[in-house]
C-alpha positions as CSV (number, residue, x, y, z in Angstrom):
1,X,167.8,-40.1,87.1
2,X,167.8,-43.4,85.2
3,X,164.5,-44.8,83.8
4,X,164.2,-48.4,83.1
5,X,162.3,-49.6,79.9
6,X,161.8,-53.2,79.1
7,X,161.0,-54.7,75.9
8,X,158.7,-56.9,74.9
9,X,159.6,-59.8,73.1
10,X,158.8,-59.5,69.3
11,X,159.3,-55.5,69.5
12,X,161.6,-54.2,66.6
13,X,163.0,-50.9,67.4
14,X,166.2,-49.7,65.6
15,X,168.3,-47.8,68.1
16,X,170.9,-45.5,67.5
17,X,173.4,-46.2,70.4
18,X,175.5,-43.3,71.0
19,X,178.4,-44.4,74.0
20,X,182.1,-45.5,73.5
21,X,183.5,-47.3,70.2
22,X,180.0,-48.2,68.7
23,X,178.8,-44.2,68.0
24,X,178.8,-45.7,64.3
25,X,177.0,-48.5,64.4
26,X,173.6,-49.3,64.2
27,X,171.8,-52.6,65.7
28,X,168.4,-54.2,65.5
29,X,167.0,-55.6,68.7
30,X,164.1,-57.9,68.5
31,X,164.1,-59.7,71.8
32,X,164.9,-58.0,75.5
33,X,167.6,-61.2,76.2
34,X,169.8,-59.2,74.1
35,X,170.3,-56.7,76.3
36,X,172.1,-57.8,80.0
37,X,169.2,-57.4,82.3
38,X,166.5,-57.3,79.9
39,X,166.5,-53.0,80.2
40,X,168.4,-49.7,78.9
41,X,168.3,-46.1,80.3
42,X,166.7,-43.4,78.4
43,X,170.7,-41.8,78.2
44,X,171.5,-44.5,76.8
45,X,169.3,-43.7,73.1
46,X,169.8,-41.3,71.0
47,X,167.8,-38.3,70.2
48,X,166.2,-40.0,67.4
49,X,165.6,-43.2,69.4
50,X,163.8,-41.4,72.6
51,X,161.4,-39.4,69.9
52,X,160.4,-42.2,68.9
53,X,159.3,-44.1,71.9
54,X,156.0,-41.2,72.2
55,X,153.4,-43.6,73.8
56,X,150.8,-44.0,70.7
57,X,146.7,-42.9,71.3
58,X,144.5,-45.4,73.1
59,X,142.6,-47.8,70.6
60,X,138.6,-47.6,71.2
61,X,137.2,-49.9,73.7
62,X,135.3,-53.1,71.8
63,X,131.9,-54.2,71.7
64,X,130.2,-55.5,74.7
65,X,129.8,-59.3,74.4
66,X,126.5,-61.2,74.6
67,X,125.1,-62.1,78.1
68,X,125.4,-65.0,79.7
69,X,122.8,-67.5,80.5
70,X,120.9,-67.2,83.1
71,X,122.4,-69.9,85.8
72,X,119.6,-72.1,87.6
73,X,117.6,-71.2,90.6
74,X,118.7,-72.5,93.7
75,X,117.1,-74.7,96.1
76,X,114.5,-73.1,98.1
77,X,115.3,-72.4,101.8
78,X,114.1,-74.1,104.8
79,X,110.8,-72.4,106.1
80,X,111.6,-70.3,109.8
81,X,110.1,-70.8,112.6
82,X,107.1,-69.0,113.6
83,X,107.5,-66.1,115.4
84,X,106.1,-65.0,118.6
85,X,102.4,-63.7,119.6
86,X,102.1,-60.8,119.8
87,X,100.2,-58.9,122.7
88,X,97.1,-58.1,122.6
89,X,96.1,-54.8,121.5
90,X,94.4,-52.2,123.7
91,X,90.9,-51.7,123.2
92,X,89.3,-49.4,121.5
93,X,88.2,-46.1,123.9
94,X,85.1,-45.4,125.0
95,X,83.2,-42.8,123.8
96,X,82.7,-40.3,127.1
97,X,80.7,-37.4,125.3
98,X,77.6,-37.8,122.4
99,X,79.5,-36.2,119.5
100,X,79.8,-36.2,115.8
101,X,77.1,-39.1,114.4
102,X,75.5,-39.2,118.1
103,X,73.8,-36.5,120.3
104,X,71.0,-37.2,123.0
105,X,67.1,-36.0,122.7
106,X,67.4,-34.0,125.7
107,X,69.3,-33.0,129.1
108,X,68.3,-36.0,130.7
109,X,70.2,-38.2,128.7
110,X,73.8,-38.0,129.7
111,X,77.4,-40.0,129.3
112,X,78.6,-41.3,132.6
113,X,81.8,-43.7,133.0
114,X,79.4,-46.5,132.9
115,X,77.6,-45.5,129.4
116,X,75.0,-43.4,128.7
117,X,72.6,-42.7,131.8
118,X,68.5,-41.9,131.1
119,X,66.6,-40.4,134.0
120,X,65.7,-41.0,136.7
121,X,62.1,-40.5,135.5
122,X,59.6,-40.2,138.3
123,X,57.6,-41.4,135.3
124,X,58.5,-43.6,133.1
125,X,55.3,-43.1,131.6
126,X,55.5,-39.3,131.0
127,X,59.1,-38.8,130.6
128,X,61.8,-40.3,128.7
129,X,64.7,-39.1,126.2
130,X,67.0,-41.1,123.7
131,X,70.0,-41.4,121.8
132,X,70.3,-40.3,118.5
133,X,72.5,-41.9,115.6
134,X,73.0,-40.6,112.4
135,X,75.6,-42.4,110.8
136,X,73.3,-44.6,108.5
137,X,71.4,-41.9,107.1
138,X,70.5,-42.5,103.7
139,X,71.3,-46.0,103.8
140,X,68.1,-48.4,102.7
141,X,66.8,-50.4,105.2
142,X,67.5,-53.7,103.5
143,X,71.3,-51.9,103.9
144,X,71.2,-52.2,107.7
145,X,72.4,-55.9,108.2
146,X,73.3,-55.8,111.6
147,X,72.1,-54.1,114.3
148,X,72.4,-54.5,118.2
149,X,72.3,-52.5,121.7
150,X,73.3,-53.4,125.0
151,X,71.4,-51.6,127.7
152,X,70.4,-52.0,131.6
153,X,67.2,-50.7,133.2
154,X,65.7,-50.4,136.7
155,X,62.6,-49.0,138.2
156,X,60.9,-49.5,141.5
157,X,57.8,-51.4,140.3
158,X,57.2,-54.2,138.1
159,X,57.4,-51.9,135.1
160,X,56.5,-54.8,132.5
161,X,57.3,-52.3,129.8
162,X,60.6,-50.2,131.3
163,X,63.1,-51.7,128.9
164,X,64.9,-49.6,126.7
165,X,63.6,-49.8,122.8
166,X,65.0,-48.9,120.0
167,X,63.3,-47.5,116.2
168,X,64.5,-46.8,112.9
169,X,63.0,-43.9,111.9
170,X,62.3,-43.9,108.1
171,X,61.1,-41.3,105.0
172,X,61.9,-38.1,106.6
173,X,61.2,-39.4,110.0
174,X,57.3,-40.2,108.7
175,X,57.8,-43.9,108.8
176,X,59.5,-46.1,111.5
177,X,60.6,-49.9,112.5
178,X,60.6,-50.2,116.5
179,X,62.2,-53.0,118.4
180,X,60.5,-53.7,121.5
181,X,62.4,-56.0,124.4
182,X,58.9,-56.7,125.8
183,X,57.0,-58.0,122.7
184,X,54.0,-55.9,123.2
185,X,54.5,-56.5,127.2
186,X,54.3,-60.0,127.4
187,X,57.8,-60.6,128.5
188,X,59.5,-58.6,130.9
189,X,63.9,-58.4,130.2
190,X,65.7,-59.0,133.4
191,X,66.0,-55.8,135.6
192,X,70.1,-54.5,136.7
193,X,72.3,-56.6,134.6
194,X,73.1,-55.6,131.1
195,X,71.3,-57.3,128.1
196,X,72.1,-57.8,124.3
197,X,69.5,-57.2,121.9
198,X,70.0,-58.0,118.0
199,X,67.4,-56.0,116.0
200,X,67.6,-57.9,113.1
201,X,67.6,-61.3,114.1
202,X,64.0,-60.6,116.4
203,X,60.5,-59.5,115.6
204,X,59.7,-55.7,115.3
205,X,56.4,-53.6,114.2
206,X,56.4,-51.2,111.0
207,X,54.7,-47.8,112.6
208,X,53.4,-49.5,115.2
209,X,54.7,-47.7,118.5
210,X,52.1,-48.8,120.6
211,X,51.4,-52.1,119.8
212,X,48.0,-51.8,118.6
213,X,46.5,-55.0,118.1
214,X,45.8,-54.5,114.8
215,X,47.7,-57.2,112.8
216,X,50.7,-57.8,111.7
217,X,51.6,-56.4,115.0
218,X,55.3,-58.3,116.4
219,X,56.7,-59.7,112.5
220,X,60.2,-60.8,111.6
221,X,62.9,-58.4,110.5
222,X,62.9,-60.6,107.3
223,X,59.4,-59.7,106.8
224,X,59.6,-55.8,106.9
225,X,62.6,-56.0,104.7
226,X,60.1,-57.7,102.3
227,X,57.3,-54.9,102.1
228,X,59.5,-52.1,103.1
229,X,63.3,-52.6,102.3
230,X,63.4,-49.4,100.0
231,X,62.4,-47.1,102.9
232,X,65.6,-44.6,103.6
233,X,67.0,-44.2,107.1
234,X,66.6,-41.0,108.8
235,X,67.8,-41.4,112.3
236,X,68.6,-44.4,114.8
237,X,66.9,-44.3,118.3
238,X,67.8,-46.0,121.8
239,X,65.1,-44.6,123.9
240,X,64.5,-45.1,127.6
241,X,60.4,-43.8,129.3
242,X,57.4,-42.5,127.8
243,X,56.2,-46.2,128.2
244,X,55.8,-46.7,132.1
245,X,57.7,-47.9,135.6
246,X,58.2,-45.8,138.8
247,X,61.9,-44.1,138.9
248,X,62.8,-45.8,135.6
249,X,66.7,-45.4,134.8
250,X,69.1,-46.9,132.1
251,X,72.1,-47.4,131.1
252,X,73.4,-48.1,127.0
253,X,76.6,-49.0,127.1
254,X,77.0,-50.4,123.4
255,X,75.2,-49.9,120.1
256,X,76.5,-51.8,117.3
257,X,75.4,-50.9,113.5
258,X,76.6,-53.0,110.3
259,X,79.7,-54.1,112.2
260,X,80.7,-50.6,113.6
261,X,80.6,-50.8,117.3
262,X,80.3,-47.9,119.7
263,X,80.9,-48.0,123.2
264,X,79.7,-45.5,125.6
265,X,81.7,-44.7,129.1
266,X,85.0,-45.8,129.8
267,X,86.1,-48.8,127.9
């Protein structure tokens, strides 16, 4: 089988052509037009002329040029359209048991789908039990920037001092801030609807359960933090009785301390 090979021009190979009247002779070729067609068969060469068409080794490959500029930074883009709202998130569940940072003071205190339920107490005077938070233990009380309960109460008297209250209890337990809804019962928080109390925004007594008379008595949060804002939590309390009213019951649905909310029942 015939194999073509074409010359480049400016090659000068000396080929020993071995076929007819011209065994003798010798020629130089130095351009492919002097062959017809450009090309000659390997049968055509001698032995001489084929051993010395062995392809030669491959050079090495060069050094890598320099890089190229960097080119110049487009136009910025048009801005896209805003996207879509999103739907709104479900929220958070309701706590439906008093676990972990929370536990109640006694079996009277239990969680119900509506919050947590307190009594009834035939008593409100005699009887009572609370709700116990621990998750701010060992915080200061100049730490405790925000602090709020939501709570219903009813009893079937007047019970000018029924409302649920709630106490920081301080140093061990030794010590304690109470918030009072009543202000030493002279104001009495609407009976069977919910209401919001922020602790820290009202007036509260420094171991002064009882309101007794002796001054400062009701002073601002502000205040307390002044004389006492180095005293260490021990234990939050959202208590319901041992103040007074006929059948006294509550309901806490929310307590909310430095921003972390909890909500009792189903949510």
């Amino acid at each position: 089988m015939k194999k073509g090979i074409t010359l480049i021009a400016g090659l000068v190979a000396v080929l020993a052509v071995t076929s007819g009247a011209f065994a003798a002779k010798h020629y130089v070729i130095t351009s492919s037009s002097q062959i017809k067609k450009g090309a000659i068969s390997l049968s055509d060469l001698s032995d001489t002329a084929r051993k010395a068409l062995v392809r030669g080794h491959r050079g090495k490959t060069g050094a890598r040029g320099p890089q190229g500029r960097a080119g110049a930074q487009g136009p910025k883009g048009d801005t896209g359209a805003t996207g879509a709202k999103g739907d709104k998130g479900a929220p958070a569940p309701g706590l439906l048991r008093l676990t972990g940072d929370f536990s109640g003071t006694n079996a009277s205190v239990a969680t119900s789908l509506d919050g947590v339920q307190f009594g009834p107490y035939s008593d409100g005077g005699a009887w009572g039990g609370s709700v116990r938070y621990d998750g701010a233990n060992g915080l200061t009380l100049n730490q405790i920037t925000q602090l709020s309960y939501t709570a219903m109460y009813s009893a079937a008297d007047a019970a000018p001092i029924g409302a649920s209250y709630l106490r920081i209890f301080l140093n061990n337990d030794n010590d304690d801030v109470v918030f009072d809804a009543t202000k030493c019962a002279t104001t009495v928080p609407a009976k069977n609807v919910f209401n919001t109390f922020e602790v820290t925004a009202s007036d509260v007594r420094y171991d002064d359960d009882s309101c007794d008379g002796v001054p400062p008595d009701q002073q601002s949060w502000s205040a307390v933090l002044a004389a006492h804002g180095s005293d260490v939590v021990s234990g939050i309390y959202v208590t319901t009785g041992f103040t007074g009213g006929a059948d006294l019951t509550a309901i806490l649905r929310s307590l909310s301390v430095n921003g972390d909310s909890f909500v009792f029942g189903q949510a």
